[in-house]
TINULUM-700726 format. One record per residue (C-alpha): residue in one letter; x, y, z. Coordinates in steps of 0.02 Angstrom, whole numbers, plus 50000, padded with zeros to 5 digits. Layout:
aXYZ;...
END
This chain:
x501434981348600;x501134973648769;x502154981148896;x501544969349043;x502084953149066;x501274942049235;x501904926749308;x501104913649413;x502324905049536;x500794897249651;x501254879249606;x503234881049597;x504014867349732;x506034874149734;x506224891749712;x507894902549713;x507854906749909;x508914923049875;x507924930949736;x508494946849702;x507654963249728;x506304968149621;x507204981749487;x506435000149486;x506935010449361;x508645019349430;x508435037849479;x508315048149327;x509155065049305;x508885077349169;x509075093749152;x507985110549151;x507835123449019;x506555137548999;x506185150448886;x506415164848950;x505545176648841;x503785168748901;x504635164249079;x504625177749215;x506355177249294;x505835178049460;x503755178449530;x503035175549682;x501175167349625;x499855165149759;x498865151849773;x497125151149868;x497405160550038;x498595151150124;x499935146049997;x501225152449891;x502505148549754;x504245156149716;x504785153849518;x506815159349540;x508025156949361;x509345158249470;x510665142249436;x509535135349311;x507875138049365;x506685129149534;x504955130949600;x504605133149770;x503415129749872;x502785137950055;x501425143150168;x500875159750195;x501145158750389;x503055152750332;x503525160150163;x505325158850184;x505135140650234;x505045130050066;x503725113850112;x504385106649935;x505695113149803;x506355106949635;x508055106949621;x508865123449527;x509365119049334;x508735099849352;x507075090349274;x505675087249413;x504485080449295;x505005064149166;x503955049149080;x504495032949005;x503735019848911;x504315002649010;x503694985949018;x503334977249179;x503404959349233;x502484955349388;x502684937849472;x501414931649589;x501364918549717;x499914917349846;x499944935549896;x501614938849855;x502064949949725;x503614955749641;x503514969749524;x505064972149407;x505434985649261;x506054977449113;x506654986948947;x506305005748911;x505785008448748;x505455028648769;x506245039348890;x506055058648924;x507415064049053;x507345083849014;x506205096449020;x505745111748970;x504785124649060;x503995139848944;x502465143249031;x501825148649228;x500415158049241;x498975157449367;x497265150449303;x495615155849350;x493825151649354;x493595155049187;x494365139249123;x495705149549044;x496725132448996;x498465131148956;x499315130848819;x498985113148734;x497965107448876;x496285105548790;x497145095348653;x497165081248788;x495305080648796;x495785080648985;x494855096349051;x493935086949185;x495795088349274;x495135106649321;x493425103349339;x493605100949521;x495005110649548;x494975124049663;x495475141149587;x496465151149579;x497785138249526;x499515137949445;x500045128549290;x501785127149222;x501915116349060;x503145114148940;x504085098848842;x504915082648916;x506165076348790;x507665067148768;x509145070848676;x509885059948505;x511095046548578;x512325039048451;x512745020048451;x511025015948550;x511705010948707;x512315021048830;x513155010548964;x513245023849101;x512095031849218;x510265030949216;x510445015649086;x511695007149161;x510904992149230;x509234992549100;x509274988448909;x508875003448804;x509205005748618;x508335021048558;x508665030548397;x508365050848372;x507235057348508;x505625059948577;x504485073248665;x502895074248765;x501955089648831;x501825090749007;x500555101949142;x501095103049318;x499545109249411;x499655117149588;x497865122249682;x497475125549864;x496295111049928;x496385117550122;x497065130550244;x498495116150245;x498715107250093;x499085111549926;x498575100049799;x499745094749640;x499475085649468;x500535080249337;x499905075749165;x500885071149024;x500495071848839;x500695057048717;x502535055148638;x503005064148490;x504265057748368;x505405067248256;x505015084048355;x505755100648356;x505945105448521;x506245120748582;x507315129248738;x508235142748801;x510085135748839;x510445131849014;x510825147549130;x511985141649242;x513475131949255;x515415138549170;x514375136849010;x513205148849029;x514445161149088;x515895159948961;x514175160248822;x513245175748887;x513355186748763;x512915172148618;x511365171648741;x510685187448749;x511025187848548;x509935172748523;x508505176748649;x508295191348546;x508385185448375;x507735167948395;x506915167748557;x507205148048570;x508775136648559;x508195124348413;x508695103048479;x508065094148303;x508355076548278;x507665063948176;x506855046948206;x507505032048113;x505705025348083;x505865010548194;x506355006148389;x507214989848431;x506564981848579;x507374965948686;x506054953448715;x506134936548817;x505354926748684;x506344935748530;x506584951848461;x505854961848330;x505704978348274;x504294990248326;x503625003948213;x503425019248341;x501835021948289;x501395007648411;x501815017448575;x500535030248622;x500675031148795;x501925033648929;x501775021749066;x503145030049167;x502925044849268;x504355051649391;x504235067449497;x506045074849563;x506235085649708;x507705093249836;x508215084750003;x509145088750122;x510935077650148;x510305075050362;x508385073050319;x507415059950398;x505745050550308;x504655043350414;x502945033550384;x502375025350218;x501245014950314;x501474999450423;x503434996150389;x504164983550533;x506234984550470;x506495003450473;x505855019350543;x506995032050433;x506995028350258;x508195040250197;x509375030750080;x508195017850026;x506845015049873;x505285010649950;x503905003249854;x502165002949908;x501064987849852;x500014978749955;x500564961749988;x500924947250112;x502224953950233;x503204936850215;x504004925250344;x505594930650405;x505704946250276;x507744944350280;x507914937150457;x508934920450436;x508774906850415;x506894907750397;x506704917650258;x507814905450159;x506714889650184;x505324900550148;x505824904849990;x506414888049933;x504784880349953;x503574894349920;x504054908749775;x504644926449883;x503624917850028;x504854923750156;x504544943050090;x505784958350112;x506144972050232;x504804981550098;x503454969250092;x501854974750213;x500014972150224;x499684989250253;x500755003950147;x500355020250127;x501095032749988;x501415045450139;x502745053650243;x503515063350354;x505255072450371;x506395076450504;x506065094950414;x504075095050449;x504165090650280;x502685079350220;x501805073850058;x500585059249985;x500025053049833;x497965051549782;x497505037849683;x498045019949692;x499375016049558;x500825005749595;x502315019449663;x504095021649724;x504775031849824;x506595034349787;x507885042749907;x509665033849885;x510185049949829;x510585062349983;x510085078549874;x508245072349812;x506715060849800;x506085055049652;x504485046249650;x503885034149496;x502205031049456;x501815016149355;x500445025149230;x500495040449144;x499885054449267;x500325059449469;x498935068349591;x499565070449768;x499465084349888;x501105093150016;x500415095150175;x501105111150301;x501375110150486;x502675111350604;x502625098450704;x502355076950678;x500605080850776;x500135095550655;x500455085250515;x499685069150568;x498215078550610;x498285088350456;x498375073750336;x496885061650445;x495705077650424;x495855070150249;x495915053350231;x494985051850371;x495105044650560;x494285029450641;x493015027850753;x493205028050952;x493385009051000;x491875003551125;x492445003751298;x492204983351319;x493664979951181;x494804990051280;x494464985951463;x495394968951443;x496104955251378;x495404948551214;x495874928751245;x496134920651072;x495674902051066;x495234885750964;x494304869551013;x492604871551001;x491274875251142;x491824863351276;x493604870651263;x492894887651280;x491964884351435;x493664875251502;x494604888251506;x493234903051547;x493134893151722;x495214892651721;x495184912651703;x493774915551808;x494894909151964;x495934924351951;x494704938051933;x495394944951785;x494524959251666;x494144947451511;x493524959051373;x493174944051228;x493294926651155;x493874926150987;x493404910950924;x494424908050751;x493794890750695;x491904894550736;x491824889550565;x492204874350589;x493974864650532;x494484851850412;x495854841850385;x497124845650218;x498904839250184;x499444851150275;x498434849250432;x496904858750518;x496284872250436;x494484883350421;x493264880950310;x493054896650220;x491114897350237;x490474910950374;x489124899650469;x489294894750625;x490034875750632;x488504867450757;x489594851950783;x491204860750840;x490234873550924;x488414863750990;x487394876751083;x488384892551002;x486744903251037;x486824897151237;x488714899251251;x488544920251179;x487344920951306;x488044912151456;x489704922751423;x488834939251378;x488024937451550;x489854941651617;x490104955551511;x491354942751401;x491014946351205;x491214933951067;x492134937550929;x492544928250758;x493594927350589;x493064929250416;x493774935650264;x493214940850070;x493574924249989;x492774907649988;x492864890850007;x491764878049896;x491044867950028;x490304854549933;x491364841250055;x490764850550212;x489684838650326;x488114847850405;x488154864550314;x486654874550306;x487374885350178;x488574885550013;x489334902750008;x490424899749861;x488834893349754;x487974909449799;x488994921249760;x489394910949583;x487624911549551;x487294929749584;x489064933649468;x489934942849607;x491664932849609;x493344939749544;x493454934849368;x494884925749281;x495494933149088;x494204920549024;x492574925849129;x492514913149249;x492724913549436;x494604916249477;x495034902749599;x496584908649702;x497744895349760;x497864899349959;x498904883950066;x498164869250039;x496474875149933;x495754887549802;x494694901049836;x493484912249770;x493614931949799;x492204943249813;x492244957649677;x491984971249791;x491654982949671;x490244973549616;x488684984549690;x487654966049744;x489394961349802;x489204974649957;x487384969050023;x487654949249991;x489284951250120;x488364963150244;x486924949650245;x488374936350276;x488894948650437;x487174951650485;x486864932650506;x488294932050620;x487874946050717;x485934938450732;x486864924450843;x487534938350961;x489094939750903;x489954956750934;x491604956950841;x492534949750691;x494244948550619;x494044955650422;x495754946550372;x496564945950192;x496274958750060;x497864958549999;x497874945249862;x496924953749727;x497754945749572;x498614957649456;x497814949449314;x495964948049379;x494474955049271;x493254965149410;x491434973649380;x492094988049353;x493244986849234;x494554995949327;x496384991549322;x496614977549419;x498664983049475;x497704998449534;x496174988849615;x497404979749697;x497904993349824;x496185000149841;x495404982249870;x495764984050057;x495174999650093;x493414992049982;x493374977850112;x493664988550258;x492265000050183;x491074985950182;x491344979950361;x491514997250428;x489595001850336;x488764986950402;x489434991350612;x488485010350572;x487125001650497;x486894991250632;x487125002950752;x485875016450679;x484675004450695;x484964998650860;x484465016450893;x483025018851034;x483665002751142;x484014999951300;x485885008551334;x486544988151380;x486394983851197;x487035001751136;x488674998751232;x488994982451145;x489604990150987;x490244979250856;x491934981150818;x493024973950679;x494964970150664;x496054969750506;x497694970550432;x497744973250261;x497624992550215;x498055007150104;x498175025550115;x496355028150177;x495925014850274;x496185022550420;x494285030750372;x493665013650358;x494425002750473;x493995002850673;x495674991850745;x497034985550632;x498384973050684;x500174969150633;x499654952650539;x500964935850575;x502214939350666;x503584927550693;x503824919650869;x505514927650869;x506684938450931;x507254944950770;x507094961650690;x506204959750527;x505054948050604;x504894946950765;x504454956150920;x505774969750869;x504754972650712;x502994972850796;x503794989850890;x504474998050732;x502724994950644;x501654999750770;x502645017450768;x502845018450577;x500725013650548;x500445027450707;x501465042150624;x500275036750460;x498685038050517;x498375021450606;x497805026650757;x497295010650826;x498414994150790;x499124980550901;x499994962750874;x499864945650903;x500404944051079;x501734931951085;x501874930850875;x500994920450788;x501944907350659;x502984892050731;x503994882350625;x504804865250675;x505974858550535;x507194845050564;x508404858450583;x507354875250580;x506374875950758;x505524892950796;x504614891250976;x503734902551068;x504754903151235;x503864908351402;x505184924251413;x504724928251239;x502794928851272;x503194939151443;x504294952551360;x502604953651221;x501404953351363;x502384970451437;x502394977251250;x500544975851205;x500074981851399;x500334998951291;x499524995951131;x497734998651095;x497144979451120;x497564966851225;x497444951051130;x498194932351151;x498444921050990;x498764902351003;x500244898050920;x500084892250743;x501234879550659;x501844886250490;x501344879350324;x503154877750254;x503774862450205;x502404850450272;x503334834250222;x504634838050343;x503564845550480;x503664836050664;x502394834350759;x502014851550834;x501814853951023;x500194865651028;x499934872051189;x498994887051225;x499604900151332;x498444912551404;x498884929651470;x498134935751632;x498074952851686;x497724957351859;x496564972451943;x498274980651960;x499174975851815;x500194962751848;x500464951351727;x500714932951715;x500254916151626;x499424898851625;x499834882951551;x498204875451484;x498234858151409;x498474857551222;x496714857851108;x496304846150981;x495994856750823;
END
């Protein structure tokens, strides 16, 4: 049965420019039951030193969890007589356009909403496995797991539903026709991994059809009460309430192309797995990566994919022509480069999820989260502290922290520029009138440009352009001789260059010949549409792939070079085939983090062996920016920035949004991050105009005085619409930052690039 369903929109010229919002699967409530002749009724279990967890029966059973230092203060609780662990078996259509992705839930075939709890028991070093576990062949789960640890496992099921359909609740607004029921064996695992963070997994079993399941009836609720006696009767004659349904033999299942029936034997997997937990009604979530629309999240489903942010993301009327022209081009208040499956609470609450699947986080409901994993298991750890600090600095002592930036990035302005050497030189003696700090050039065409339909753009080929930039060698030097770096652009795709006057070097025809590109479904290199050309992506997790690129760097670096942009890494197609054979939905989220790697391996190579010279060339360390990211890239990455801002006001996309990302990326783990100055895409449309105004470049010259960079960015005329496009007025402005920090600017003459 395939269950996943991918659409390419790269080549679609009108789109719907209000598409709807990708559909998650609505919040799913079941409810609890546990045996309680193989349940204790209430236990305290300890796990490692420094955690514990309360079982309580009391109003239908919870787990809770809490810190030793704490144990009255619960860091994460189930709610009492209500499912925290269900699975479903959905299928998923994702549509693509040129980095933008929109992942929808279609039908449910299977669904277990309730659960059954009739084991908890502690599990030590002597691989004493639960019940059922070892029929999963899954025993590597404990392998690494630190001991002692907990395990409570029991059945996920749902109950018979007559007529099919049940147009209410959690099926309301998703097709479902299911006959009898179904059941899958679950193992939540809880294990200390560090004085401050307790580890969790979730595995479910395969689905089981026309299965007896067993369970204690619910204790709480008028029910329970006015049936106590009938209780205590049948927990000691029967031990277990007795649900038995039967199957029909066969599911029906809605399909776009037509329908036909399924034999159940065909689904042997869930691909659903949801997590529910207790929150408070006033709680505040903050985090989940680099958001720009919100800093409290409470209310919301947030899903966390790694994708093109979008132009406009809901600011009007921007995003509309956006989408028109270009399939979800103009984004969401969800879309970002950089997400993170982590938060924070106004209650020093805080949790995040390991591995790289595709997640939501769903809190429209004031009482709980639920979070849904698309694929069939959950790993993820609750971290304890008691303040933001505490926990930020708990979580980074896992994922890791970056590096401290060299003192030259940070002691003034990085000027960003186009135009080739002359240009440079042009404005170096402008700036040099006012006797400014000048940290860098960052030279983004030093590749060299070309012309497309729609205008100037790179050539994706990381070599030095000689013709745009004659004497490249000479100008490092003459700028490095006032302590003024040089700094460039590349990315992990590339060009073919066959058209490309006075190259020395075809990177594209390389890399095809040494079989390190992204694959298609057919085995050939997967050439991504990207503006006006196709490209080819390195498969990073290709073992050549990593020394071919770090040779690329190393070329660049030869020429004196001392800093990069590492752009993209989002676009990973859903649908790629990659070395490794790994999912490509998952690779998708951990492709950043693989490019980050990369760059981040070849600046400590370098600088190890660099080791032994004179302290002048130590204290040019290379440095690297990005924008793209996931939940660890904070380890790899040195600098990140906020990626294309509009030149706006506005508050999805604008300078309002820069603010609210910077503080949403800080509080999860990006210590160093910083924005265009001044935004970065222009539109002019016979009646859409977005300029960058001299107040609006002023008031973002005041905001990144306080962020980790200073950098400029010319402005850059958007790619929507091109027909319509008039001629674009591209002058430069260049910020200027006194001894005393003042600030102010200067009109230089437009560049021809």
């Amino acid at each position: 049965m395939t269950t996943l369903k991918i659409t390419k929109k790269h080549h679609k010229h009108l789109n719907n420019p209000f598409p709807s919002t990708p559909r998650s699967l609505p919040s799913i409530q079941g409810r609890l039951f546990f045996n309680s002749t193989t349940v204790p009724l209430d236990q305290i279990f300890s796990i490692g030193n420094d955690f514990q967890i309360l079982w309580s029966t009391s109003n239908g059973g919870y787990l809770s969890v809490s810190h030793q230092s704490q144990p009255s203060r619960a860091l994460w609780s189930t709610i009492p007589g209500q499912a925290f662990v269900s699975a479903a078996l959905a299928e998923t259509e994702v549509k693509e356009s040129r980095g933008s992705f929109a992942i929808k839930n279609g039908d449910v075939h299977l669904l277990c909403d309730h659960q059954t709890v009739e084991e908890i028991r502690i599990i030590n070093p002597d691989h004493d496995y639960p019940s059922g576990y070892s029929t999963l062949d899954r025993k590597t789960d404990l392998e690494d797991a630190h001991f002692p640890a907990l395990v409570v496992t029991g059945w996920i099921f749902s109950r018979k539903r007559n007529k099919g359909v049940q147009h209410s609740g959690i099926y309301k607004d998703i097709k479902l026709e299911r006959r009898g029921s179904t059941s899958a064996r679950y193992w939540v695992i809880f294990e200390q991994k560090n004085q401050n963070q307790i580890g969790f997994q979730v595995r479910i079993g395969k689905p089981y059809f026309n299965s007896h399941l067993r369970a204690s009836p619910p204790s709480w609720g008028k029910y329970l009460r006015a049936k106590k006696k009938l209780r205590l009767i049948r927990k000691r004659s029967l031990g277990w309430c007795r649900f038995f349904t039967r199957l029909k033999g066969f599911v029906k299942v809605s399909s776009s192309e037509d329908e036909t029936d399924l034999k159940v034997a065909e689904f042997t997997e869930f691909n659903r797995v949801c997590i529910t937990y207790a929150s408070e009604a006033n709680e505040r979530f903050y985090g989940f990566g680099e958001q720009f629309s919100h800093m409290d999240f409470k209310g919301k489903r947030v899903p966390i994919f790694v994708q093109e942010q979008g132009i406009g993301r809901g600011d009007q009327p921007i995003t509309f022509a956006a989408n028109l022209v270009s399939y979800r081009a103009g984004g969401d208040w969800s879309t970002t480069y950089a997400p993170s499956p982590f938060y924070m609470t106004s209650e020093m609450r805080s949790l995040y999820l390991e591995g790289y699947d595709y997640s939501v986080f769903d809190m429209t409901r004031k009482d709980r989260v639920q979070i849904q994993i698309h694929g069939n298991s959950i790993q993820g750890r609750i971290v304890h502290g008691s303040s933001p600090l505490e926990l930020i600095e708990h979580f980074t002592e896992t994922i890791g922290r970056p590096p401290e930036l060299p003192d030259w990035i940070i002691s003034g302005a990085v000027v960003g520029m186009q135009g080739g050497t002359e240009a440079v030189r042009h404005v170096w003696e402008d700036l040099k009138a006012y006797k400014v700090p000048i940290s860098a050039f960052w030279l983004q065409d030093w590749v060299g440009q070309r012309e497309t339909m729609i205008g100037s753009q790179l050539w994706w080929n990381w070599e030095v352009d000689r013709k745009r930039y004659p004497g490249w060698q000479q100008l490092i030097k003459d700028l490095r001789a006032q302590q003024i770096k040089v700094m460039t652009y590349c990315n992990p795709c590339l060009a073919p260059t066959d058209k490309k006057p006075d190259r020395r070097r075809n990177l594209f025809e390389e890399a095809q010949k040494l079989d390190i590109l992204v694959k298609d479904k057919n085995g050939e290199p997967y050439m991504i549409p990207n503006t006006a050309f196709d490209v080819g992506m390195v498969d990073l997790t290709h073992p050549t792939a990593t020394n071919w690129f770090k040779q690329v760097l190393q070329d660049m670096v030869d020429d004196g070079v001392r800093g990069w942009m590492a752009d993209f890494g989002e676009g990973l197609p859903v649908d790629a085939s990659l070395y490794s054979g790994e999912d490509p939905i998952s690779a998708h989220n951990r492709y950043p983090e693989l490019w980050a790697k990369i760059n981040r391996e070849f600046v400590e190579e370098w600088k190890s062996n660099r080791l032994g010279q004179e302290m002048e060339d130590l204290e040019e360390s290379l440095v690297f920016f990005m924008r793209a990211g996931f939940r660890d890239s904070p380890k790899w990455g040195m600098l990140f920035w906020e990626g294309d801002q509009m030149v706006s006001w506005q508050a999805n996309d604008g300078i309002k949004s820069a603010v609210v990302g910077l503080l949403s990326s800080g509080l999860s783990g990006y210590a160093f991050n910083h924005s265009d100055i001044g935004g970065y895409c222009a539109v002019s449309l016979p009646i859409i105009k977005y300029q960058r105004s001299e107040e609006l470049l002023l008031r973002w010259m005041e905001l990144s005085a306080f962020t980790t960079v200073f950098r400029t960015h010319e402005v850059s005329l958007n790619s929507l619409c091109l027909k319509y496009i008039s001629i674009h007025d591209h002058y430069h402005f260049d910020i200027i930052i006194t001894e005393n920090r003042t600030i102010s600017t200067s009109r230089i003459k437009p560049f021809s690039y």
